[in-house]
Structure formats: C-alpha cells, structure tokens
C-alpha positions in Angstrom: 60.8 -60.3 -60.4 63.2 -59.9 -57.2 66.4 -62.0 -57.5 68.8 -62.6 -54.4 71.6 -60.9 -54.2 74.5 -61.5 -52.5 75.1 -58.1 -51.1 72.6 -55.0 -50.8 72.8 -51.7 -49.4 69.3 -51.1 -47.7 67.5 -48.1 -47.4 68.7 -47.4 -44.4 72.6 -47.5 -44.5 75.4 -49.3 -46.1 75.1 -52.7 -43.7 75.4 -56.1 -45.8 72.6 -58.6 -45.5 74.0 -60.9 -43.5 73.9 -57.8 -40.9 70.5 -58.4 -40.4 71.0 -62.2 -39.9 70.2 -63.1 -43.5 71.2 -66.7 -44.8 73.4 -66.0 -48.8 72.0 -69.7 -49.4 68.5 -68.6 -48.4 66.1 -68.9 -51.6 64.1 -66.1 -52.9 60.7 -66.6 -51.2 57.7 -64.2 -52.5 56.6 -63.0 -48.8 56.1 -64.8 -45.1 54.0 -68.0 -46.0 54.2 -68.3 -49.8 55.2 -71.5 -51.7 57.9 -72.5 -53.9 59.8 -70.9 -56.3 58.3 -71.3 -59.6 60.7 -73.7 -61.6 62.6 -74.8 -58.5 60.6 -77.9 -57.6 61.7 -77.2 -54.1 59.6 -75.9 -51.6 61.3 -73.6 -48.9 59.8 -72.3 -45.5 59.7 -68.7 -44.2 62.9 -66.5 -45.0 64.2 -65.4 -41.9 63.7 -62.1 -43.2 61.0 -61.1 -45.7 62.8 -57.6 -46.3 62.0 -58.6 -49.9 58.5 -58.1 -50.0 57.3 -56.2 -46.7 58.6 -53.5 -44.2 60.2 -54.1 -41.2 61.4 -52.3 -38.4 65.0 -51.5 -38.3 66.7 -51.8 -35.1 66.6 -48.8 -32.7 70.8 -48.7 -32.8 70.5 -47.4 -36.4 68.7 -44.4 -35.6 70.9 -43.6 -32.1 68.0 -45.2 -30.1 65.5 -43.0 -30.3 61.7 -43.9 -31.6 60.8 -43.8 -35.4 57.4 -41.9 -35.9 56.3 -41.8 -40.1 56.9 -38.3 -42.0 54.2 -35.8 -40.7 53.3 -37.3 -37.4 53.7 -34.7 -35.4 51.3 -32.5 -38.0 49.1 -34.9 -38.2 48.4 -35.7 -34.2 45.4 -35.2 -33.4 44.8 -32.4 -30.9 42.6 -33.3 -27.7 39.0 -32.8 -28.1 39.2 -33.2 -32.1 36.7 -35.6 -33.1 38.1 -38.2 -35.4 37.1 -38.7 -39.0 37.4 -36.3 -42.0 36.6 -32.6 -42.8 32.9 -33.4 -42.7 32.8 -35.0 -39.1 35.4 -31.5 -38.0 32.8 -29.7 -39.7 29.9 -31.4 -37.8 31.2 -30.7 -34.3 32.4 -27.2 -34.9 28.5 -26.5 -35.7 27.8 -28.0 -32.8 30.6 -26.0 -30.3 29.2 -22.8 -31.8 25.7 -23.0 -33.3 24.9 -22.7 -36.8 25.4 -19.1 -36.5 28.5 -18.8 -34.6 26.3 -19.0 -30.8 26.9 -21.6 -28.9 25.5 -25.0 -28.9 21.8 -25.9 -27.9 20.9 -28.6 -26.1 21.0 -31.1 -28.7 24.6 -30.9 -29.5 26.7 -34.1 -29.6 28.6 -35.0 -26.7 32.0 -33.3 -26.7 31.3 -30.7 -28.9 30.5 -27.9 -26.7 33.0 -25.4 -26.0 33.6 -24.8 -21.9 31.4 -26.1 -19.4 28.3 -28.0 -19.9 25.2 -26.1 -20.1 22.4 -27.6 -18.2 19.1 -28.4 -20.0 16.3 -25.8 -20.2 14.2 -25.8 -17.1 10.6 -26.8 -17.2 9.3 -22.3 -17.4 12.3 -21.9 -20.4 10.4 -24.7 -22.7 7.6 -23.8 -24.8 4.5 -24.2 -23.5 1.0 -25.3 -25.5 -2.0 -23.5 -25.6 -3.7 -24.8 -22.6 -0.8 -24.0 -20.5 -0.8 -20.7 -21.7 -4.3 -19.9 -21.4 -4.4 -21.5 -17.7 -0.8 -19.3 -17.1 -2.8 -16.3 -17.9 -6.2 -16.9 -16.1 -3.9 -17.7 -12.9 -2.1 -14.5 -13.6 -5.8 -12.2 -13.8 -6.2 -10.6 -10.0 -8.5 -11.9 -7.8 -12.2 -10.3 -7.1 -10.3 -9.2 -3.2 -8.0 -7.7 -4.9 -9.6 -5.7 -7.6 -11.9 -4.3 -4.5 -8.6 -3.1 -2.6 -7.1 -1.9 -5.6 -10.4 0.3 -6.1 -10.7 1.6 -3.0 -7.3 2.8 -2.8 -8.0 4.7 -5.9 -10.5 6.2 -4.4 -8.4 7.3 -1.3 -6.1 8.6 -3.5 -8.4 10.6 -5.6 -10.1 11.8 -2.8 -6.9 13.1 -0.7 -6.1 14.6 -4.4 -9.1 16.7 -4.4 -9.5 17.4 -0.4 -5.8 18.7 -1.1 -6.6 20.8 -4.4 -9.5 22.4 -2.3 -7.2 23.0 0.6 -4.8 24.8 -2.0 -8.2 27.1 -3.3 -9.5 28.0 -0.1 -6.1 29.1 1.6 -4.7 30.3 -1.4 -6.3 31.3 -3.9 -9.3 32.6 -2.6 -6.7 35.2 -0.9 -5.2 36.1 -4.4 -8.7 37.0 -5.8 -10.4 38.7 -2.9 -7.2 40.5 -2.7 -7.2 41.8 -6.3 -10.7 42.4 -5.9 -10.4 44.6 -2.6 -8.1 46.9 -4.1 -9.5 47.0 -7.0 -12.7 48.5 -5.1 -10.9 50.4 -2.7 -9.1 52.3 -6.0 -12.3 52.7 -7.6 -13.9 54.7 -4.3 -10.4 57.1 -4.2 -11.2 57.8 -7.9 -14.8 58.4 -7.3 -14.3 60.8 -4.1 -11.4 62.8 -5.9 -13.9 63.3 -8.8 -16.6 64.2 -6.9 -19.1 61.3 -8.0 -19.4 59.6 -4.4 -22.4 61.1 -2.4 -23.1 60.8 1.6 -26.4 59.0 2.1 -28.0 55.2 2.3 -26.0 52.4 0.6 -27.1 49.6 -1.4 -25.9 46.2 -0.6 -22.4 45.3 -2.0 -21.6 49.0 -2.3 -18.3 50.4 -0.9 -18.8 53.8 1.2 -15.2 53.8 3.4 -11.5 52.2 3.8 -10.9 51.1 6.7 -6.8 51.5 8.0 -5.3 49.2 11.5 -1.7 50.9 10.7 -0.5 48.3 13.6 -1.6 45.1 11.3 -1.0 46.5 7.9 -4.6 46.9 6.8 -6.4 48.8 3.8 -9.4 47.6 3.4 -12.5 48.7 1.8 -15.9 48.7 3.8 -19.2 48.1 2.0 -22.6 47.8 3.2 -24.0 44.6 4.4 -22.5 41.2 6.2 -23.2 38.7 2.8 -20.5 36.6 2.2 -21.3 36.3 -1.5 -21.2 40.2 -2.2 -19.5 41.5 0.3 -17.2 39.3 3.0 -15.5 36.3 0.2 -14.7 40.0 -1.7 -12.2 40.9 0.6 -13.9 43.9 1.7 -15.3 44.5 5.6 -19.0 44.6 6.1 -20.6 46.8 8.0 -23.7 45.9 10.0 -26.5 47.8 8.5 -29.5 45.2 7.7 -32.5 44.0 9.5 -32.1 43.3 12.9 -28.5 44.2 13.4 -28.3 47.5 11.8 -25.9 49.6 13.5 -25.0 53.3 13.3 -22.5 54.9 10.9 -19.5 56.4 11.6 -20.9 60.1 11.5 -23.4 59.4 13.7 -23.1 61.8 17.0 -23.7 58.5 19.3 -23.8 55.1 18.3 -22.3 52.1 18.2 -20.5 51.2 14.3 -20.3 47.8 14.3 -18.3 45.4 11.1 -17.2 42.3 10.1 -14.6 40.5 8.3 -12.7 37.2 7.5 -10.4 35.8 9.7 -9.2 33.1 7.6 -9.0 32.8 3.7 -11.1 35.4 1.2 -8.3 38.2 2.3 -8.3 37.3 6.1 -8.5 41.3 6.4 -9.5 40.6 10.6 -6.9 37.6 11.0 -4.7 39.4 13.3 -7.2 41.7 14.8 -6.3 39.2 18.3 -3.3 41.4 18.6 -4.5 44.5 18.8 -3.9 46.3 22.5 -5.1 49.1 24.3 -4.5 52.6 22.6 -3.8 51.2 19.0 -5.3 53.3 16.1 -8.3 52.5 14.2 -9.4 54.6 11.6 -12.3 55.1 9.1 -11.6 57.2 6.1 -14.7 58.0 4.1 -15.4 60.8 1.2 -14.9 63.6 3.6 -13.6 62.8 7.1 -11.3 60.6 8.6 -12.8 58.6 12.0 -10.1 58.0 14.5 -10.7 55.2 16.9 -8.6 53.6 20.0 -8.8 49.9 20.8 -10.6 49.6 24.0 -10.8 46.4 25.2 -11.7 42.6 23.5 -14.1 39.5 24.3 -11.7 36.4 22.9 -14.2 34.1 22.9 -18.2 34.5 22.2 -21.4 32.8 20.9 -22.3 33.4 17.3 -25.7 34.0 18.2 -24.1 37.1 21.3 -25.7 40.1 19.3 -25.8 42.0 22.5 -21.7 42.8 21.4 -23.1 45.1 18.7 -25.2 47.2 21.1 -25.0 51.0 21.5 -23.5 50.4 24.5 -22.2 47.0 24.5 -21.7 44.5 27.7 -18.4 43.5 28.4 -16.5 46.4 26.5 -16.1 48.5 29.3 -18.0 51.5 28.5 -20.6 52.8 30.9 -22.3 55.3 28.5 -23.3 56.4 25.1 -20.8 57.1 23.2 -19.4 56.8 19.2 -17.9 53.6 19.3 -16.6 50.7 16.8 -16.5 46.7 16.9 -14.7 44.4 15.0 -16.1 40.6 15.0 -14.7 37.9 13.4 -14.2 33.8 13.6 -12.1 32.2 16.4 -10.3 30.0 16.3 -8.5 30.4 13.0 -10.0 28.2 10.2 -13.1 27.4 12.2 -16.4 29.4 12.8 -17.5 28.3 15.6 -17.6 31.1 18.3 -16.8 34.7 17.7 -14.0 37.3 19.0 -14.5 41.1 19.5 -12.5 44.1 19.7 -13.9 47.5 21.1 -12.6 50.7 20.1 -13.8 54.4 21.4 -14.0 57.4 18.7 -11.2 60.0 20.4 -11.0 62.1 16.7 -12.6 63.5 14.0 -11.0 65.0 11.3 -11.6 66.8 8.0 -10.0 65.6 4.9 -9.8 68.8 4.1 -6.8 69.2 7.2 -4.9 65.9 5.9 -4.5 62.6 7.5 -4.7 62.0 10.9 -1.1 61.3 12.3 -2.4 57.8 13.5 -1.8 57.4 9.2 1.7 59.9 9.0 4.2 57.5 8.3 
C-alpha cells in the first residue's frame, strides 16, 4: 500500500515534492479518478499529481531541455520502407523484394516491396497463351501458297546457276587437264613406237596417231591422228587430219597435195586457239616416223562458212597460191567459244628433211 510521505526523492533527482507543486496535506489517492481512501470516510478529488500511481513527464529543465526518447529508440526506429509488424510481416516483404529464390519480385508482389523501380506488368505477347491461340499463332506463322512458289523458284535459279557453273568449270577446265594428259600420253607412246621400230608407213585407222605436229611460235606439240571425230580424235587433244569420205586430203609425203587438219580452238586442249597469230614466214612442222615436213605460214581466211570445203582444196581459193604445190591448212572455230564460222591458215612446204640428219632448225632451240 503507498503511504504519503512528507518528502521523497524521485527518480529523477533529489527535488522535494512540493517541487513539483504537490500539496503535504493532500491525501493518498489510488490514481486520477478513484474514490476514497478506504477507512477515511472522506472522499477527496484528483491529486494534483498522480506521481503515485502513473508516469509523468518530467519537465524539460531537468534534462538541460532537450527531448526524452525511451531506452532503445534510436535502435528500434524503423527504417523507411520497413513494413511494420513483426519478423513474419519483414519476412513477407523481403520475399516479395527478391522472389522466393533471391530474383526479384513478380508481378504480384505487395505494394512497397519491390526493390528499385516499378516493373511494369507483362505485356499481352509475354502472358501465356491457350491452345487456340497457339494453334491460330502457328497457322498465321505457315507461308503463304505465293510464297512457297517464289521460294521454289528461286531454288531452282539457284540450282540451275550451280550446275550451269559446274559445267562451265568442266568444259573450260577440266576437259583441258584430260585431253591434255591424254595427248601426251599418245604423243609418248608414237616416240616409243618409232624408236622401236614398231610404227609402219601406210593407211591409218580412225583414232590412230601417225605424226606430232610442232608451231615452235605458239608452243605446240601435238599429236596428229587420222580422222576429224570429236569423240576419238578432236575432245583427245590430238589434231585430226582430214582423210575420210568426201574430204580426204593428201598426206604430208605426198609429192603434191594439199594436207589439210583440224583442231580445237577452245576447251579439249585448245591445241589451234592461238593459231590467229600466226604471220607470214612462221614455222610449221610435221614430224612423222621418218622425216620432218617443214612448212611456212602463207596467208589466213579469219572468217569462213562451216560448210566452205573449197579451203581444203589442192589448190585452195583465197590462199594465194596459183599452182600445185605441197601445201598445209589449219581450220578451226572462230570466234573463241563458239562454232559458228571457221578460220584458216595456209602454209607452203619449203623443207623436207630426214630424221636421219636431225631436226630441222625451225625445232633448234
């Protein structure tokens, strides 16, 4: 039970009660409000100060005028952005700042708990979508029936420029590298036979090699076989020389004559491509088992009909020469990579000369 007492030392200094404006004849009252003291039969009104039973606020001059905050209220501020409540609500809103797995918060987080700026909702193409969507999504995404036929035809540009560029590649290329291999491999194979004795003057079959013929002033070696086919002879490599039907012409040993031969001007070896820049007075010359046939260019006719035969006459028109006489032409395509007209080069025989005396000096380096 409290009792009065007549001086007290409160808890926050030495000051005496009436200090605080306290009345010594003031009777002990339980609290702001409460009756009479038990046993006093008197009833008294509100203490003028209820230190006895609750707290008060001391005047500011005790404490040097500052503010009174309770023990721990600095600790215990909360910071801004903290949500109130306990451990569970903190708990709460840090899942929803960072996700459940440390990420940040989805859509459905509670206001205030999202850490930086607000992310805006999920657009309308970021939401899931339901199978009818999807499927009518994916039939708007299937090309159109326009399109499909463009995309075809454009395949089959490109597959044809492929191939028209593959065959390009064979006929300008490789054909060379073959009918090259092939030529020497033939012209080799007559050297062998006419050092071993096997070759023979006389009538050739088709397809069979007889003579090289040299043009020192192109750089051409070049085996000559019998017959113009362009399976056996010309897509060889090798010359052919004019000795079928119709267009037979004379042989190199023949005392008068004209010996007449063709060759490729493009692709297959291309051994008459440069024959256009032959001039008067360069060499031509026919080696054969036992005699080399020297020839000089004579004249040309650049451009002619295929079907001009009259060039491989014994005395051709055009060429210049006015009588019999052993002479050679050359025929080939013009222009280059086309065969539609025909060029010719006339050469006149001026020497005749034993193998066994050596090469002629039109082959003396």
């Amino acid at each position: 039970m409290t009792a009065l007492r007549r001086e007290r030392e409160d808890s926050y200094g030495a000051a005496s009660y009436e200090s605080f404006g306290g009345d010594r004849r003031a009777g002990a009252g339980q609290g702001a409000g409460q009756g009479p003291v038990r046993g006093s039969g008197q009833s008294y009104g509100p203490p003028v100060d209820d230190e006895t039973v609750a707290l008060r606020i001391p005047p500011a001059s005790a404490f040097g005028g500052g503010p009174i905050s309770a023990p721990g209220a600095s600790a215990g501020a909360q910071a801004p952005g903290t949500p109130a409540g306990g451990r569970a609500a903190r708990r709460k809103a840090a899942k929803g700042r960072h996700g459940r797995h440390g990420g940040h918060a989805g859509h459905d987080a509670p206001p205030g708990a999202q850490d930086g700026p607000d992310v805006p909702p999920p657009s309308q193409d970021e939401r899931p979508l339901s199978r009818v969507e999807a499927r009518r999504r994916q039939r708007a995404r299937k090309p159109s029936a326009a399109v499909v036929v463009s995309r075809a035809i454009g395949e089959v540009f490109i597959t044809t420029g492929v191939l028209m560029l593959l065959f390009v590649t064979y006929q300008l290329w490789w054909t060379n590298v073959r009918a090259h291999a092939q030529a020497d491999k033939e012209a080799s194979s007559l050297q062998d036979d006419w050092a071993s004795g096997k070759g023979a003057p006389g009538v050739f079959s088709p397809g069979q090699g007889f003579a090289i013929l040299h043009i020192p002033k192109l750089d051409v070696v070049v085996p000559i076989a019998e017959g113009v086919s362009n399976k056996k002879v010309l897509d060889k490599g090798m010359v052919g020389h004019y000795g079928e039907g119709a267009l037979t012409t004379a042989m190199p040993e023949a005392k008068s004559g004209n010996f007449g031969l063709a060759g490729h001007r493009n692709t297959h070896g291309e051994p008459f491509r440069y024959i256009n820049r032959l001039q008067a007075g360069d060499d031509i010359v026919v080696e054969t088992q036992d005699e080399y046939f020297v020839y000089k260019m004579a004249s040309s006719l650049p451009v002619t009909a295929p079907s001009n035969t009259s060039v491989l006459d014994p005395v051709p028109p055009g060429s210049g020469f006015t009588g019999p006489g052993r002479y050679i032409t050359l025929t080939t395509c013009t222009p280059e990579f086309t065969s539609k007209y025909r060029l010719i080069v006339w050469g006149k025989m001026v020497e005749e000369r034993p193998r066994s005396k050596g090469k002629p000096d039109a082959l003396v380096e």
